[in-house]
MARPAGU-869054 format. One record per residue (C-alpha): residue number from 1; residue in three letters; chain; x, y, z. Coordinates in steps of 0.5 Angstrom, whole numbers. Layout:
! MARPAGU-869054
{num = NUM&residu = ALA&chaine = A&u = X&v = Y&w = Z}
...
***
This chain:
! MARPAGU-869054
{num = 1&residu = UNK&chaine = A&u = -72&v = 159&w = 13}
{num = 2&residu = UNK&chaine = A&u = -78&v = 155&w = 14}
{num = 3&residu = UNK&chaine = A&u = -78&v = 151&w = 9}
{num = 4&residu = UNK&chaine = A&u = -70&v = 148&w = 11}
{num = 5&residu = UNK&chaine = A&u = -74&v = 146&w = 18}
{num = 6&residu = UNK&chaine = A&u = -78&v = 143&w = 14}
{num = 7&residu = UNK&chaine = A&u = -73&v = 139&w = 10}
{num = 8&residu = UNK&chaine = A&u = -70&v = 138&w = 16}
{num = 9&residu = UNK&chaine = A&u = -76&v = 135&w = 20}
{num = 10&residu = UNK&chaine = A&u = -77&v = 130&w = 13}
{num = 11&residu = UNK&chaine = A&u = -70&v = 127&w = 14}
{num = 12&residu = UNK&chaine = A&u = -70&v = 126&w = 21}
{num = 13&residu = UNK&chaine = A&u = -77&v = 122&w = 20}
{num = 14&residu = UNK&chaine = A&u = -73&v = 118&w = 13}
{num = 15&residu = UNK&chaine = A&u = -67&v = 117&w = 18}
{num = 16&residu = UNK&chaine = A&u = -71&v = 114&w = 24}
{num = 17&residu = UNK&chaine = A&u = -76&v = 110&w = 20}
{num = 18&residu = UNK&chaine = A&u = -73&v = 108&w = 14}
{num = 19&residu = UNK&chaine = A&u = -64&v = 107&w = 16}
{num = 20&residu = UNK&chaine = A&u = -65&v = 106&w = 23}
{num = 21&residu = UNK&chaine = A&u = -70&v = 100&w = 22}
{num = 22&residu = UNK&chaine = A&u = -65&v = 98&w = 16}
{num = 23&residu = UNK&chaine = A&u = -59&v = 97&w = 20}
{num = 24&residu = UNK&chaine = A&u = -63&v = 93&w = 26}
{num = 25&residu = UNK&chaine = A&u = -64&v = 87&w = 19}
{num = 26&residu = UNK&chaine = A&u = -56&v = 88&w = 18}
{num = 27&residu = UNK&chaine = A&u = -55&v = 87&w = 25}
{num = 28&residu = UNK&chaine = A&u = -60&v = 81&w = 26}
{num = 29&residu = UNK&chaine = A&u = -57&v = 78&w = 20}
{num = 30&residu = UNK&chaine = A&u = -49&v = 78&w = 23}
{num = 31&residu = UNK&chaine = A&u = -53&v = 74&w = 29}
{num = 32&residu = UNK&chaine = A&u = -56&v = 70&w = 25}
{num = 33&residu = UNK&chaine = A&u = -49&v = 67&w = 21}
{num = 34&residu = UNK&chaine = A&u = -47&v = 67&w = 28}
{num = 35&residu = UNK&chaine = A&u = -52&v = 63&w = 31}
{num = 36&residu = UNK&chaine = A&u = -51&v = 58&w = 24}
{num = 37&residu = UNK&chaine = A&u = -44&v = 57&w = 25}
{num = 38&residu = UNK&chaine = A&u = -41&v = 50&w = 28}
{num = 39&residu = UNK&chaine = A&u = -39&v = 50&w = 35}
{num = 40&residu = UNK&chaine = A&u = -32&v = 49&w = 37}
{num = 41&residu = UNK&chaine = A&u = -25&v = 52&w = 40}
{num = 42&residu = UNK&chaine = A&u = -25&v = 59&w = 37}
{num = 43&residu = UNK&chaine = A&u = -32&v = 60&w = 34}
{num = 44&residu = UNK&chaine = A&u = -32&v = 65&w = 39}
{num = 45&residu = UNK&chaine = A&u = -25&v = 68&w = 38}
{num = 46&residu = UNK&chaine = A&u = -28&v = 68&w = 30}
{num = 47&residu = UNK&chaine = A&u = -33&v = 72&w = 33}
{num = 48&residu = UNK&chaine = A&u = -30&v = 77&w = 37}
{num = 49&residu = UNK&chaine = A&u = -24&v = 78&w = 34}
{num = 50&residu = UNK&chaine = A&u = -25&v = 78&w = 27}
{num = 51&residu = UNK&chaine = A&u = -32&v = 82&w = 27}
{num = 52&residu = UNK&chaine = A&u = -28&v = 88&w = 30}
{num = 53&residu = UNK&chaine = A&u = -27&v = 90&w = 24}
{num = 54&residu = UNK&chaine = A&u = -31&v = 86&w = 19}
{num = 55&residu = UNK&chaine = A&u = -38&v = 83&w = 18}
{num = 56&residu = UNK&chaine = A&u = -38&v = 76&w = 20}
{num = 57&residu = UNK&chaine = A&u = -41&v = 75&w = 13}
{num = 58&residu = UNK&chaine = A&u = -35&v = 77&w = 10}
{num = 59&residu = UNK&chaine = A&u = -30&v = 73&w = 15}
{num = 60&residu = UNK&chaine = A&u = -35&v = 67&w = 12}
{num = 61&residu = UNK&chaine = A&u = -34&v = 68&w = 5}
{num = 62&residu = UNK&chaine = A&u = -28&v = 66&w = 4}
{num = 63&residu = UNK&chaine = A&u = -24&v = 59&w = 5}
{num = 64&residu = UNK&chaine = A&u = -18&v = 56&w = 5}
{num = 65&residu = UNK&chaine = A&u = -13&v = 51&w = 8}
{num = 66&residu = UNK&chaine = A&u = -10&v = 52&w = 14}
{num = 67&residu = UNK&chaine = A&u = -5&v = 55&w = 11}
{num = 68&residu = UNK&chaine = A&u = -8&v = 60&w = 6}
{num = 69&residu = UNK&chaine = A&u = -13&v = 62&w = 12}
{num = 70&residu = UNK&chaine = A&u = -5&v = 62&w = 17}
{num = 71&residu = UNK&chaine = A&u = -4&v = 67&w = 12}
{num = 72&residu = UNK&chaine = A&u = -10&v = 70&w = 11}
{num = 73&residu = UNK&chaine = A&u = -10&v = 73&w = 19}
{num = 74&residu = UNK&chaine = A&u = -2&v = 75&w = 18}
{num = 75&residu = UNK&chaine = A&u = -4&v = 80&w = 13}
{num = 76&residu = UNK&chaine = A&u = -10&v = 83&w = 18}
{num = 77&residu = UNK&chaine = A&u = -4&v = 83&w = 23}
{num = 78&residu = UNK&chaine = A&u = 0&v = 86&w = 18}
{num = 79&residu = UNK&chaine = A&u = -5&v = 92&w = 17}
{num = 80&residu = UNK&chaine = A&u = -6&v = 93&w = 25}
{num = 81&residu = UNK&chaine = A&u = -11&v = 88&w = 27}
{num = 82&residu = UNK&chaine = A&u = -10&v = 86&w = 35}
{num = 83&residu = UNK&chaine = A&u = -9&v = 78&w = 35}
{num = 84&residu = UNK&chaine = A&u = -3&v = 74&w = 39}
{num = 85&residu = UNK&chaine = A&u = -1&v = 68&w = 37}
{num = 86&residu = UNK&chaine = A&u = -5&v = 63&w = 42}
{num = 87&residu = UNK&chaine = A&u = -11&v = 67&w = 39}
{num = 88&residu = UNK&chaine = A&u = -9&v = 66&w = 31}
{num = 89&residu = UNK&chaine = A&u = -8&v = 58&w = 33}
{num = 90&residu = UNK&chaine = A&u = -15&v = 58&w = 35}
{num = 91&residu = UNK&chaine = A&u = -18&v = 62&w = 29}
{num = 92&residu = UNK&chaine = A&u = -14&v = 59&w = 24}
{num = 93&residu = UNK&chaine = A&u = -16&v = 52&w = 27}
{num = 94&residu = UNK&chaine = A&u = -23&v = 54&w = 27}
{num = 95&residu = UNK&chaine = A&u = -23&v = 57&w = 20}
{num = 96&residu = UNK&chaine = A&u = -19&v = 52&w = 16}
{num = 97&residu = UNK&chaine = A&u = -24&v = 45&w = 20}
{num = 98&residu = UNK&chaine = A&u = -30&v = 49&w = 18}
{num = 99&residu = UNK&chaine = A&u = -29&v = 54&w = 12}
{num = 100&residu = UNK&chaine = A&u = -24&v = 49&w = 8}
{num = 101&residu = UNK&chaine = A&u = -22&v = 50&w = 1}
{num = 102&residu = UNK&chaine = A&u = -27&v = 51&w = -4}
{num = 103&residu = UNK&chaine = A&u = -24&v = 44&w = -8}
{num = 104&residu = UNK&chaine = A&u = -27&v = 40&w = -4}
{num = 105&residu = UNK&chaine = A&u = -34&v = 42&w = -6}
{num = 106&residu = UNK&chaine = A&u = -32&v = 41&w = -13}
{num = 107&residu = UNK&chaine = A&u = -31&v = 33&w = -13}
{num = 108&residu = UNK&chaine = A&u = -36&v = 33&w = -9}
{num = 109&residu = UNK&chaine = A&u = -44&v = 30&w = -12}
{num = 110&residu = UNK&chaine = A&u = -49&v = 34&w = -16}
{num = 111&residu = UNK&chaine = A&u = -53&v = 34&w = -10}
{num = 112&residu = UNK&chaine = A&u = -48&v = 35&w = -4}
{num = 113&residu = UNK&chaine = A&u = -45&v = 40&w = -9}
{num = 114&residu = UNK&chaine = A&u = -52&v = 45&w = -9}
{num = 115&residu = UNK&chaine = A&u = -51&v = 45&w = -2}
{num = 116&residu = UNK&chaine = A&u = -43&v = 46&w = -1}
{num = 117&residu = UNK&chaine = A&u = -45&v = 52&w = -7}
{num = 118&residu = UNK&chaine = A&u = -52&v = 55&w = -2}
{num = 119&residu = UNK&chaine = A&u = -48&v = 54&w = 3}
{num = 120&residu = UNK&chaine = A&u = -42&v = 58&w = 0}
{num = 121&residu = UNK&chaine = A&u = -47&v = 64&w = -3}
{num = 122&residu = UNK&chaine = A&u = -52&v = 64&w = 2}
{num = 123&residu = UNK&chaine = A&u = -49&v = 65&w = 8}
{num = 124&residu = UNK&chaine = A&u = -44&v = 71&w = 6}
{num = 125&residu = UNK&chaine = A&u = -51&v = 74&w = 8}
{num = 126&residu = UNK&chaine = A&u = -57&v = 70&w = 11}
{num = 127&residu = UNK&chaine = A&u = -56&v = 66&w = 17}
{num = 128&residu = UNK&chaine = A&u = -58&v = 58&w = 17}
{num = 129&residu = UNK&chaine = A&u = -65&v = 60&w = 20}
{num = 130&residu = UNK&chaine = A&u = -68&v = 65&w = 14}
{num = 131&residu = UNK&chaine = A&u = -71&v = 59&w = 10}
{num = 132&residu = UNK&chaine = A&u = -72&v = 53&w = 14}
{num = 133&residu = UNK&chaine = A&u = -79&v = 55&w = 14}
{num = 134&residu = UNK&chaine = A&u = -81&v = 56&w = 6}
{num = 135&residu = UNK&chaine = A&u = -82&v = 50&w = 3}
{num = 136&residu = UNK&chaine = A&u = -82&v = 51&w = -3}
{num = 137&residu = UNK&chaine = A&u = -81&v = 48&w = -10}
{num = 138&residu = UNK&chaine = A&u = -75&v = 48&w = -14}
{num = 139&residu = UNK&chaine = A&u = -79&v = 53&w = -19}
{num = 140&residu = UNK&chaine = A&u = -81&v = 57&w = -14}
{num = 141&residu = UNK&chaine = A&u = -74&v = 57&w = -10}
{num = 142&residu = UNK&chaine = A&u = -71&v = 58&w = -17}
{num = 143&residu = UNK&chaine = A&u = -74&v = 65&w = -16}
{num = 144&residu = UNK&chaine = A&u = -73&v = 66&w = -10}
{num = 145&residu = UNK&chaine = A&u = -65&v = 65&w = -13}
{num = 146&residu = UNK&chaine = A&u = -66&v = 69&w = -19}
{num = 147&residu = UNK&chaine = A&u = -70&v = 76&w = -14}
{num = 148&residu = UNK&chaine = A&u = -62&v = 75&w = -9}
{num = 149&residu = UNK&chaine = A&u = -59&v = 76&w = -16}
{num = 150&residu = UNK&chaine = A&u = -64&v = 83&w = -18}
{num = 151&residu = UNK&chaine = A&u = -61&v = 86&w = -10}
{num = 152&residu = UNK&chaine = A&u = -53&v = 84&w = -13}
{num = 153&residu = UNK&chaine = A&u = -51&v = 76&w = -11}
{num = 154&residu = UNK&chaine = A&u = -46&v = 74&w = -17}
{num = 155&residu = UNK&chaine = A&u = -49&v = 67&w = -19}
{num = 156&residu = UNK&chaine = A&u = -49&v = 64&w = -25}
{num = 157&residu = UNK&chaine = A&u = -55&v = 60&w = -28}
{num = 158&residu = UNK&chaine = A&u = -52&v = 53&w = -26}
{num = 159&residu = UNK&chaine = A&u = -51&v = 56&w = -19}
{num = 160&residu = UNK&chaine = A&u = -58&v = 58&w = -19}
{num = 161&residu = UNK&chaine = A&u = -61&v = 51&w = -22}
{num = 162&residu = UNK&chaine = A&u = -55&v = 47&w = -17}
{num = 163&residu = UNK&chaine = A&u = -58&v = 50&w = -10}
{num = 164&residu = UNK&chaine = A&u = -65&v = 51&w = -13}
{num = 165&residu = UNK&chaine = A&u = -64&v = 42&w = -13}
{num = 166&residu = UNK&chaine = A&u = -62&v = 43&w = -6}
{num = 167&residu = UNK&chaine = A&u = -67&v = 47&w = -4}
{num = 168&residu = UNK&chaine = A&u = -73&v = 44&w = -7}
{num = 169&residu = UNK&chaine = A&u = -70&v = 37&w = -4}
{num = 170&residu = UNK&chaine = A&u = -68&v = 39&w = 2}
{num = 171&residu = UNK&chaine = A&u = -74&v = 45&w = 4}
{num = 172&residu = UNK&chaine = A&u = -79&v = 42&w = -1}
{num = 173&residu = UNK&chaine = A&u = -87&v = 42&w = 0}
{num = 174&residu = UNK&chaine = A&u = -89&v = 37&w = 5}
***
């Protein structure tokens, strides 16, 4: 008996010093991607209404025309989500002028390209303030990169060595 009290005592104790403090990161990670995203008509409808079901890393993930995005809500609307369509308008509208179709990054410049490319992947988790304040070279950068691949981001080496381009450049040493 005593020994399930223990066990008991054991996992409350992982349960509020190590999930709960876990959570709180998840959770000021959310306010952070928020806190990066563009002002406009309908930041706040993405925010809210969006968020009711997903991150808003997961919102953020994806891109696309007005179209594409118009179709995007329709299917949420189709499995239940509660949007009206002035809400839609303003969602849509706010989505496709800032989180267009990702062929716009393709013809874009090596350099512009690893910024559209951090951007695209960084962003599914981190907000706009995670890195501001490394200034780090493009080697110690690309290790930073490397280390997100060890906790599961799905980068290709030429993604890596395109934002540690950017990065290096734009967060370098003084």
């Amino acid at each position: 008996m005593r020994s399930k009290a223990k066990l008991l005592t054991t996992a409350m104790f992982v349960a509020m010093f190590l999930v709960v403090p876990a959570l709180a990161v998840l959770l000021q990670s959310d306010a952070e991607v928020i806190e990066s995203m563009p002002d406009g008509e309908g930041k706040a409808m993405v925010t809210s209404v969006c968020t009711t079901c997903h991150t808003i890393g997961t919102v953020l993930s994806n891109r696309g025309n007005a179209e594409e995005w118009e179709q995007k809500v329709n299917e949420m609307i189709a499995r239940g989500a509660q949007i009206f369509p002035d809400e839609m308008e303003s969602i849509v509208g706010y989505l496709a002028s800032n989180y267009g179709s990702r062929q716009v990054a393709s013809a874009a410049t090596s350099s512009s390209s690893g910024q559209q490319t951090f951007q695209d992947k960084c962003f599914q988790c981190h907000g706009d303030t995670m890195w501001r304040d490394l200034k780090q070279d493009r080697r110690a950068w690309e290790g930073t990169l490397f280390r997100m691949v060890g906790r599961g981001a799905l980068w290709t080496e030429e993604e890596i060595g395109q934002m540690a381009d950017y990065l290096a450049g734009a967060y370098g040493p003084e």
